[in-house]
N, CA, C and O atoms as CSV, one atom per row, in Angstrom:
chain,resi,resn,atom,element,x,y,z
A,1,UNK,N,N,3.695,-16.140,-10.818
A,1,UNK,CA,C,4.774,-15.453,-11.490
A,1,UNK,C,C,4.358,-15.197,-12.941
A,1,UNK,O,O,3.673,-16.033,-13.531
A,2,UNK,N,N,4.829,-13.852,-13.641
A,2,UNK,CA,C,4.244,-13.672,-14.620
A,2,UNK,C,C,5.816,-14.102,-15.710
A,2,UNK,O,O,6.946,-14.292,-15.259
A,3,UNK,N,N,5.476,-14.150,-16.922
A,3,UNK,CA,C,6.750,-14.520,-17.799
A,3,UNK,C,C,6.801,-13.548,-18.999
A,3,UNK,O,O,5.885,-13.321,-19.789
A,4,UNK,N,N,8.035,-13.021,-18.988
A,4,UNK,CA,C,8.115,-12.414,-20.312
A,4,UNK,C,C,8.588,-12.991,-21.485
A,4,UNK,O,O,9.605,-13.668,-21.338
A,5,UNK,N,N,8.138,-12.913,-22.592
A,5,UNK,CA,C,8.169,-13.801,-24.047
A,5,UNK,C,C,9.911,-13.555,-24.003
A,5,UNK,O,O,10.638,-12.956,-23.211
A,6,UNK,N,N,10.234,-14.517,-25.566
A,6,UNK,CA,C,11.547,-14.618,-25.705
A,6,UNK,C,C,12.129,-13.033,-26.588
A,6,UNK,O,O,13.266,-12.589,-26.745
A,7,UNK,N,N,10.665,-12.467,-27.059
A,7,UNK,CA,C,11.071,-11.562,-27.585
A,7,UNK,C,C,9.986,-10.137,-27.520
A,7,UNK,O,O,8.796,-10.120,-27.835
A,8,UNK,N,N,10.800,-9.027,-27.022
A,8,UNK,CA,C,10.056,-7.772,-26.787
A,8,UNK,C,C,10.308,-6.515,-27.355
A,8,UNK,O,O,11.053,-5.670,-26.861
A,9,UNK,N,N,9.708,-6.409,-28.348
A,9,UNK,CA,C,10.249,-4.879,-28.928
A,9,UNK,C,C,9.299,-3.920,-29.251
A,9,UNK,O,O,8.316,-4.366,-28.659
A,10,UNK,N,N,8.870,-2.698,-29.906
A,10,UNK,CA,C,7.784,-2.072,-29.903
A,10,UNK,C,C,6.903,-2.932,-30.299
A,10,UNK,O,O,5.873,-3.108,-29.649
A,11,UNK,N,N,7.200,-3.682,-31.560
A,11,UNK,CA,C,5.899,-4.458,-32.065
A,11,UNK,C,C,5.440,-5.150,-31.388
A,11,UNK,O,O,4.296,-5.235,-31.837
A,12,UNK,N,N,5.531,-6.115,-30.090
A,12,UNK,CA,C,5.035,-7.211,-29.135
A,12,UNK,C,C,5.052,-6.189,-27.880
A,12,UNK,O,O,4.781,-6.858,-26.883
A,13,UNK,N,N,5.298,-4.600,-27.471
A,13,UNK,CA,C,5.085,-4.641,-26.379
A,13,UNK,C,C,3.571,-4.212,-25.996
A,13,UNK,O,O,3.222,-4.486,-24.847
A,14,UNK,N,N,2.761,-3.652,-26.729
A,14,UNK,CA,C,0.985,-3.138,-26.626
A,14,UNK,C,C,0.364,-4.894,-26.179
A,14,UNK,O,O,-0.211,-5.003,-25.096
A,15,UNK,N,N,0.482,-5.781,-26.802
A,15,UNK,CA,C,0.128,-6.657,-26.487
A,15,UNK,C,C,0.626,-7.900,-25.492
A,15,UNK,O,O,0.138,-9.006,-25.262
A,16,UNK,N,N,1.537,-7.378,-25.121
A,16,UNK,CA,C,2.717,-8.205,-23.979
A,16,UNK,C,C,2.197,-7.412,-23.010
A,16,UNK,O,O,2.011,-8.201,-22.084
A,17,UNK,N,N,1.853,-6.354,-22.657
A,17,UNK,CA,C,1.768,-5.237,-21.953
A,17,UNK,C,C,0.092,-5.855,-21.160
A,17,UNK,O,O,-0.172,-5.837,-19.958
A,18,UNK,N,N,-0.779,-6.337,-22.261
A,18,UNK,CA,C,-2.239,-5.910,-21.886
A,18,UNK,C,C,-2.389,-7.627,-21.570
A,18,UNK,O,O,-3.425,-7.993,-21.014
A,19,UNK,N,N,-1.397,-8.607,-21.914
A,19,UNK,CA,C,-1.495,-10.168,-21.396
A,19,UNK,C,C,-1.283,-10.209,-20.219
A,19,UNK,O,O,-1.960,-10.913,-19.470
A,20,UNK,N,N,0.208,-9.082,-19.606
A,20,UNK,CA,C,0.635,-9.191,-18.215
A,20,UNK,C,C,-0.227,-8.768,-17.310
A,20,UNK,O,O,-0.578,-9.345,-16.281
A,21,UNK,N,N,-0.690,-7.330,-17.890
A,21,UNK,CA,C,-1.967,-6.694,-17.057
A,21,UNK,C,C,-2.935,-7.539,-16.536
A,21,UNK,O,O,-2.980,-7.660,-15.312
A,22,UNK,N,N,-3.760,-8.178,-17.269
A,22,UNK,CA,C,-4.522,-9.351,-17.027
A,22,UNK,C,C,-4.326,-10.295,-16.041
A,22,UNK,O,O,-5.165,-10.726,-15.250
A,23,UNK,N,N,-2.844,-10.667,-16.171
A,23,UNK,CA,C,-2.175,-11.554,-15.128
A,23,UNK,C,C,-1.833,-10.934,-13.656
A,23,UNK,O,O,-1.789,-11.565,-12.600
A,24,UNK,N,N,-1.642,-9.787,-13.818
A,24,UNK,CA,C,-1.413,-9.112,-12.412
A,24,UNK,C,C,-2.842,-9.138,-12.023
A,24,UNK,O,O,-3.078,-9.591,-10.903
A,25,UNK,N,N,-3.927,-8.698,-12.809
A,25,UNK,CA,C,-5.245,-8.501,-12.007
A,25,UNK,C,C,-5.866,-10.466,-11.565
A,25,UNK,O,O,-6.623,-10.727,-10.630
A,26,UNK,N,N,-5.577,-10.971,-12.032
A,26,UNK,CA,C,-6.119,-12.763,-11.663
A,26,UNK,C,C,-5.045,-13.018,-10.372
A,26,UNK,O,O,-5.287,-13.939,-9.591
A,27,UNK,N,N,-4.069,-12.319,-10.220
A,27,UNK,CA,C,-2.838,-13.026,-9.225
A,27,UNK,C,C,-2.992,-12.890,-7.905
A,27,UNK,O,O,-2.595,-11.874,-7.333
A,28,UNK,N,N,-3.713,-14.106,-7.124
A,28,UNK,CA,C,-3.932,-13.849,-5.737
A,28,UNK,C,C,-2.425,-13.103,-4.604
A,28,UNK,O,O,-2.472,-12.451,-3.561
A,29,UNK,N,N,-1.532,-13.476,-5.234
A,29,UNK,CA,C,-0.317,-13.551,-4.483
A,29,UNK,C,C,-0.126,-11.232,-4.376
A,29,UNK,O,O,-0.331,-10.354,-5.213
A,30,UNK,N,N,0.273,-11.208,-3.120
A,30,UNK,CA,C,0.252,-9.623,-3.114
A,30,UNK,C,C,2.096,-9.146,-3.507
A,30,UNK,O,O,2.678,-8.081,-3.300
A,31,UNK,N,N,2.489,-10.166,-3.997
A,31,UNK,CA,C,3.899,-9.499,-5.095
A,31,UNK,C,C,3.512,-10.258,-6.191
A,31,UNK,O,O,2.809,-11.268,-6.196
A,32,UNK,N,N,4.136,-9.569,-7.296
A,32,UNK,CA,C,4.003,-9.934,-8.341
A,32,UNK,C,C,5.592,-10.257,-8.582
A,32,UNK,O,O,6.450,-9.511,-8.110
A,33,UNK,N,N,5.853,-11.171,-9.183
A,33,UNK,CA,C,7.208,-11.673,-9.926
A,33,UNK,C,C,7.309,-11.580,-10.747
A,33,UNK,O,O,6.596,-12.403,-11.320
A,34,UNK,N,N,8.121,-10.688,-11.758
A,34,UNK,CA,C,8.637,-10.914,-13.185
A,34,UNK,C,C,9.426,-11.611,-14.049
A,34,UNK,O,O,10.516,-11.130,-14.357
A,35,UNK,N,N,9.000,-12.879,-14.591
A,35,UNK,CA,C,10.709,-13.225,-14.953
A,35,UNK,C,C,10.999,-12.827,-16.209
A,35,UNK,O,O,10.308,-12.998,-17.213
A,36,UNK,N,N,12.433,-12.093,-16.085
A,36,UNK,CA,C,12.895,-11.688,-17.830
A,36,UNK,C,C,13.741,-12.569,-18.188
A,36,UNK,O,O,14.409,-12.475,-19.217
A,37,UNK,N,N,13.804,-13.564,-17.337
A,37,UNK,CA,C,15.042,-14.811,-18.550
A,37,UNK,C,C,14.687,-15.014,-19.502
A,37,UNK,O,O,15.523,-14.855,-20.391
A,38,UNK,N,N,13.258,-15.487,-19.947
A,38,UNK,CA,C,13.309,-15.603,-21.552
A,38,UNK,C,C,13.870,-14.582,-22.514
A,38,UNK,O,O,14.302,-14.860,-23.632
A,39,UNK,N,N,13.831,-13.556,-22.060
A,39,UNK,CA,C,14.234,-12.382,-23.391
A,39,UNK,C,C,15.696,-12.141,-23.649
A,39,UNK,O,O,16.634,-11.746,-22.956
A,40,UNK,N,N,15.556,-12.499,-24.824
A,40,UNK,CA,C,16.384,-12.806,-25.835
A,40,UNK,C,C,17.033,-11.428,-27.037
A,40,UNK,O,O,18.160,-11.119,-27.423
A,41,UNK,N,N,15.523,-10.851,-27.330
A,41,UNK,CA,C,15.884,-10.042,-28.358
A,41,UNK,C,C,14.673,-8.563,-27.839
A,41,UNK,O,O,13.456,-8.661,-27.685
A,42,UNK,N,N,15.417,-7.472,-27.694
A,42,UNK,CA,C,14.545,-7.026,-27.069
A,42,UNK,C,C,15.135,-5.540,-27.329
A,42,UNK,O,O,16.306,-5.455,-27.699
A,43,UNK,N,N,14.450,-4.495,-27.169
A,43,UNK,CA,C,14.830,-2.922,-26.982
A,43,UNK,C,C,14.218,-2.254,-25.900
A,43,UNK,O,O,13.671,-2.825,-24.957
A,44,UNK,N,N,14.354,-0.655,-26.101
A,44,UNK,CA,C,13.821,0.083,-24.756
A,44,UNK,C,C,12.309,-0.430,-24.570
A,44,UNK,O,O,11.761,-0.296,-23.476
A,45,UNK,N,N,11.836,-0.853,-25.348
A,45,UNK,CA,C,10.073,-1.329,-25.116
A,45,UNK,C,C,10.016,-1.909,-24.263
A,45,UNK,O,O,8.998,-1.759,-23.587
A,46,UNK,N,N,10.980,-2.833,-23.822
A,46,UNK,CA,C,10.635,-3.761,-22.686
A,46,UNK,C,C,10.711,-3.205,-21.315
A,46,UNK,O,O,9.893,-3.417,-20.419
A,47,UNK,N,N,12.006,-2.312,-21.226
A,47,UNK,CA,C,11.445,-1.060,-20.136
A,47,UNK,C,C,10.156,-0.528,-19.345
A,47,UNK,O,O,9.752,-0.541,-18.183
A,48,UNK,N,N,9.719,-0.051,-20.602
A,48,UNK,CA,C,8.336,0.355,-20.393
A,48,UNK,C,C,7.415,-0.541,-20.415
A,48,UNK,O,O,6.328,-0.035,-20.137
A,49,UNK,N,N,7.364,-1.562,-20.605
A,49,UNK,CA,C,6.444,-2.512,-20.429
A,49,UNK,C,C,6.728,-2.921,-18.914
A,49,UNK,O,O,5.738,-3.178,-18.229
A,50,UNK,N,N,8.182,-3.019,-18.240
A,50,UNK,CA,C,8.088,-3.283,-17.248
A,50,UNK,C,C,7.624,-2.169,-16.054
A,50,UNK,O,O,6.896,-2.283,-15.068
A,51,UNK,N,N,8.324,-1.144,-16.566
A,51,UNK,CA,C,8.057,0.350,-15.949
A,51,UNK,C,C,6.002,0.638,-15.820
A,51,UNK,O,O,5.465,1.289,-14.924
A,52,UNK,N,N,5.369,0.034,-16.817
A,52,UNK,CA,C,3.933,-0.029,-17.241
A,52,UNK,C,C,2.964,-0.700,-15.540
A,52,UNK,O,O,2.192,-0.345,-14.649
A,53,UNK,N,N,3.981,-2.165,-16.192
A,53,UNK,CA,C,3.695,-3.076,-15.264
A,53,UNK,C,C,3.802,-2.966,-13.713
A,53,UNK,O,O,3.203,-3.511,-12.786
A,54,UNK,N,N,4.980,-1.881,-13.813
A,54,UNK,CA,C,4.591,-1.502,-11.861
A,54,UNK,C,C,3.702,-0.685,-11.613
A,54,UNK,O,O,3.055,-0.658,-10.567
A,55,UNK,N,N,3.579,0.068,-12.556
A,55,UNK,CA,C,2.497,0.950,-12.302
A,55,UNK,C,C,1.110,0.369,-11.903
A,55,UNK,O,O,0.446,0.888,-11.006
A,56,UNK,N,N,0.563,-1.065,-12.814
A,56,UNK,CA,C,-0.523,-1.476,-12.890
A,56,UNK,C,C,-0.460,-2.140,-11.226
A,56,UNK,O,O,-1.344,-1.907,-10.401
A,57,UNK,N,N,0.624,-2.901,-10.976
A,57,UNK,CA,C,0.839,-3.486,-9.509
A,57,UNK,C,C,0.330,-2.713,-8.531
A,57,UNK,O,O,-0.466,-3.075,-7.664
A,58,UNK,N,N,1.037,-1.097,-8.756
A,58,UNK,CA,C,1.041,-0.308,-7.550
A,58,UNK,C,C,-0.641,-0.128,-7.427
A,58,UNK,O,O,-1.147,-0.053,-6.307
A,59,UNK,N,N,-1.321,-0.076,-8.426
A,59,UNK,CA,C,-2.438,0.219,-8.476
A,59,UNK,C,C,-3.786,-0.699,-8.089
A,59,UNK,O,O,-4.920,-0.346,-7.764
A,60,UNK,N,N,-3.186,-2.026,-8.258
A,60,UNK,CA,C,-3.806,-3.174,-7.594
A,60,UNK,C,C,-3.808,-3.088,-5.798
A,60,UNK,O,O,-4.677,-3.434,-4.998
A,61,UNK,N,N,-2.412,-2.461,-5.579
A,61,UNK,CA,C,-1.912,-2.870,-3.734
A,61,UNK,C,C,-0.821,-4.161,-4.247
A,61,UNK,O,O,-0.640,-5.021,-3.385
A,62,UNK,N,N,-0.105,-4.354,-5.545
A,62,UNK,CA,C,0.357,-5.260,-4.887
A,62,UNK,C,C,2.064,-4.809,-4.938
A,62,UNK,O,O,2.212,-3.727,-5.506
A,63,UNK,N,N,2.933,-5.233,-4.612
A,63,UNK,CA,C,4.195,-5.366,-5.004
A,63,UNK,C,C,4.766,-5.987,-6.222
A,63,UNK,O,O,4.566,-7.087,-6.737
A,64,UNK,N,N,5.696,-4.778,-6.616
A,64,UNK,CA,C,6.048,-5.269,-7.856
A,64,UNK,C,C,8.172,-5.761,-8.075
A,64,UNK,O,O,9.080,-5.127,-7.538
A,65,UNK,N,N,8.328,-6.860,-8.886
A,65,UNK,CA,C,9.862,-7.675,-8.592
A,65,UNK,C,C,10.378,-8.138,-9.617
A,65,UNK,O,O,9.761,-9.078,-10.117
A,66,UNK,N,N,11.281,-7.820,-10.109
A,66,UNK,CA,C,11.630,-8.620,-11.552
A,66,UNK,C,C,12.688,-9.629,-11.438
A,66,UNK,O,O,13.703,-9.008,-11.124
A,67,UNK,N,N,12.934,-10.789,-11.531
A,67,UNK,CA,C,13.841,-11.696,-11.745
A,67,UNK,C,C,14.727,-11.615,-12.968
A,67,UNK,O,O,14.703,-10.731,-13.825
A,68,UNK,N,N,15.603,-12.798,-12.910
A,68,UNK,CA,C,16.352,-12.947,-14.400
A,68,UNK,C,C,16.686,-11.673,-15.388
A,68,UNK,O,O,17.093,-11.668,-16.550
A,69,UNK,N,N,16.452,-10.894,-14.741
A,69,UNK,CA,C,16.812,-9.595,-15.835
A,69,UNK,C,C,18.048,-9.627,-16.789
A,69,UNK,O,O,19.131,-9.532,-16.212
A,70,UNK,N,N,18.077,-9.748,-18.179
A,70,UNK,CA,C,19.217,-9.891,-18.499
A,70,UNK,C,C,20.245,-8.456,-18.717
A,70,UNK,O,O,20.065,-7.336,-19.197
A,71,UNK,N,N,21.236,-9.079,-18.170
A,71,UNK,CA,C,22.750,-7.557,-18.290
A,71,UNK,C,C,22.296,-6.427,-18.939
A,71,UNK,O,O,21.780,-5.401,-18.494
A,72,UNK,N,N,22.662,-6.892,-20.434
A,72,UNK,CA,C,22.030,-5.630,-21.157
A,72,UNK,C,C,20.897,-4.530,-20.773
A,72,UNK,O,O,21.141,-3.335,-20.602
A,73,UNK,N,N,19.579,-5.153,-20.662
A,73,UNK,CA,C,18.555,-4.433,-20.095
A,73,UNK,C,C,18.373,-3.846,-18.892
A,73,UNK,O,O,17.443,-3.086,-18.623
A,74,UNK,N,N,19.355,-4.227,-18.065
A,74,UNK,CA,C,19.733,-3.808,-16.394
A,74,UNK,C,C,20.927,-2.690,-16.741
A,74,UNK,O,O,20.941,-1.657,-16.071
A,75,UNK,N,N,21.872,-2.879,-17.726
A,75,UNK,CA,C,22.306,-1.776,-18.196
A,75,UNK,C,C,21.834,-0.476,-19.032
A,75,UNK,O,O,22.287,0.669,-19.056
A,76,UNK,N,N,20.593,-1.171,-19.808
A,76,UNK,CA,C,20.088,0.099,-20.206
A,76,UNK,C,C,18.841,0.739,-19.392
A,76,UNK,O,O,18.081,1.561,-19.903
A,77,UNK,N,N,18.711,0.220,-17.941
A,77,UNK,CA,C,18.005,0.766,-16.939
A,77,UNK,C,C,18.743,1.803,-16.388
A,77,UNK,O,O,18.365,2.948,-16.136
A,78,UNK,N,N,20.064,1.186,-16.191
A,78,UNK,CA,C,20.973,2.115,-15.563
A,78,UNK,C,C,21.627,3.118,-16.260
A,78,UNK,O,O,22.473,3.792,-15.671
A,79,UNK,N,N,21.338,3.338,-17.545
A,79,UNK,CA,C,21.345,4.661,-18.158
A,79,UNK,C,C,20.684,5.433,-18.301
A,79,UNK,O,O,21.067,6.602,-18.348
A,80,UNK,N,N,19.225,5.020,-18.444
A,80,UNK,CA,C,17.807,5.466,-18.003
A,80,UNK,C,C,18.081,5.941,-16.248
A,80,UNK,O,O,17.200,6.401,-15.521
A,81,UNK,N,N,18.637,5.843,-16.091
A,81,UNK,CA,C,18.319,6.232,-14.494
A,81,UNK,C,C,17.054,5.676,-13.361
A,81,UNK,O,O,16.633,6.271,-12.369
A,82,UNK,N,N,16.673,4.441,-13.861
A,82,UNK,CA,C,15.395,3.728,-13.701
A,82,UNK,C,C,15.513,2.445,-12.741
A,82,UNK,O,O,14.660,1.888,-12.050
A,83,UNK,N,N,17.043,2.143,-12.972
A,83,UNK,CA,C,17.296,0.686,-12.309
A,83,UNK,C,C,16.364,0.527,-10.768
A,83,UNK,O,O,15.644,-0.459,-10.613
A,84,UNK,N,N,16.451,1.373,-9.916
A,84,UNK,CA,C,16.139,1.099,-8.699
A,84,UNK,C,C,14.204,1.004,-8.606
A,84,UNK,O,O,13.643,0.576,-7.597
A,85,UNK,N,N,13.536,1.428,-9.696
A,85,UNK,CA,C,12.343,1.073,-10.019
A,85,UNK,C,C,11.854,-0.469,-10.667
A,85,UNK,O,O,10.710,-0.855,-10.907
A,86,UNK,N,N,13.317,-1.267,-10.875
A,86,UNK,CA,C,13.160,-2.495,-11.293
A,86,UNK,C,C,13.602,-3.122,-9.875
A,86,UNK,O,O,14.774,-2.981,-9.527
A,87,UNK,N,N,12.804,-3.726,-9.149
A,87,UNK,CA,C,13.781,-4.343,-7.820
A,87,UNK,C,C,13.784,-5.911,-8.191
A,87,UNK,O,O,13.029,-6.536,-8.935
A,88,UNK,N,N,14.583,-6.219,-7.636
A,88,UNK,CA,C,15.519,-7.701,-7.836
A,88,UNK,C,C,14.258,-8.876,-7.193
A,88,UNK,O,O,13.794,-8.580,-6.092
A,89,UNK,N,N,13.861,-9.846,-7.703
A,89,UNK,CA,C,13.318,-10.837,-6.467
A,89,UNK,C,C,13.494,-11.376,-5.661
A,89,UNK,O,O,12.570,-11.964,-5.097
């Protein structure tokens, strides 16, 4: 399972982005798990870092799943029109 920091915003997502990458490519397991409970303080960056992150999955073969998503950010998926590209674990 991969973990997202307590905090994600443009400034931490280039490098949150290229730690997870890393972690999807070492991860024997063929889903990948996201957990967003830690995040705390966060904007649209984290979106795209997650939106990033399936991409890199799809591109491995593996499956991609996000846990703990907090409200807010599941709400601003669902204004994005994106929610159903974040699937539940």
């Amino acid at each position: 399972m991969l973990t997202l920091p307590t905090t994600l915003t443009q400034n931490q997502a280039q490098g949150c982005l290229e730690a997870l990458t890393v972690g999807v490519q070492h991860e024997a397991e063929s889903q990948i798990v996201v957990d967003a409970a830690p995040l705390k303080s966060f904007d649209s960056s984290a979106l795209a870092v997650l939106l990033a992150l399936r991409r890199e999955c799809a591109r491995a073969g593996k499956r991609f799943a996000v846990q703990g998503l907090p409200e807010r950010l599941r709400d601003l998926a669902a204004l994005y029109g994106i929610e159903a590209l974040l699937p539940a674990a």
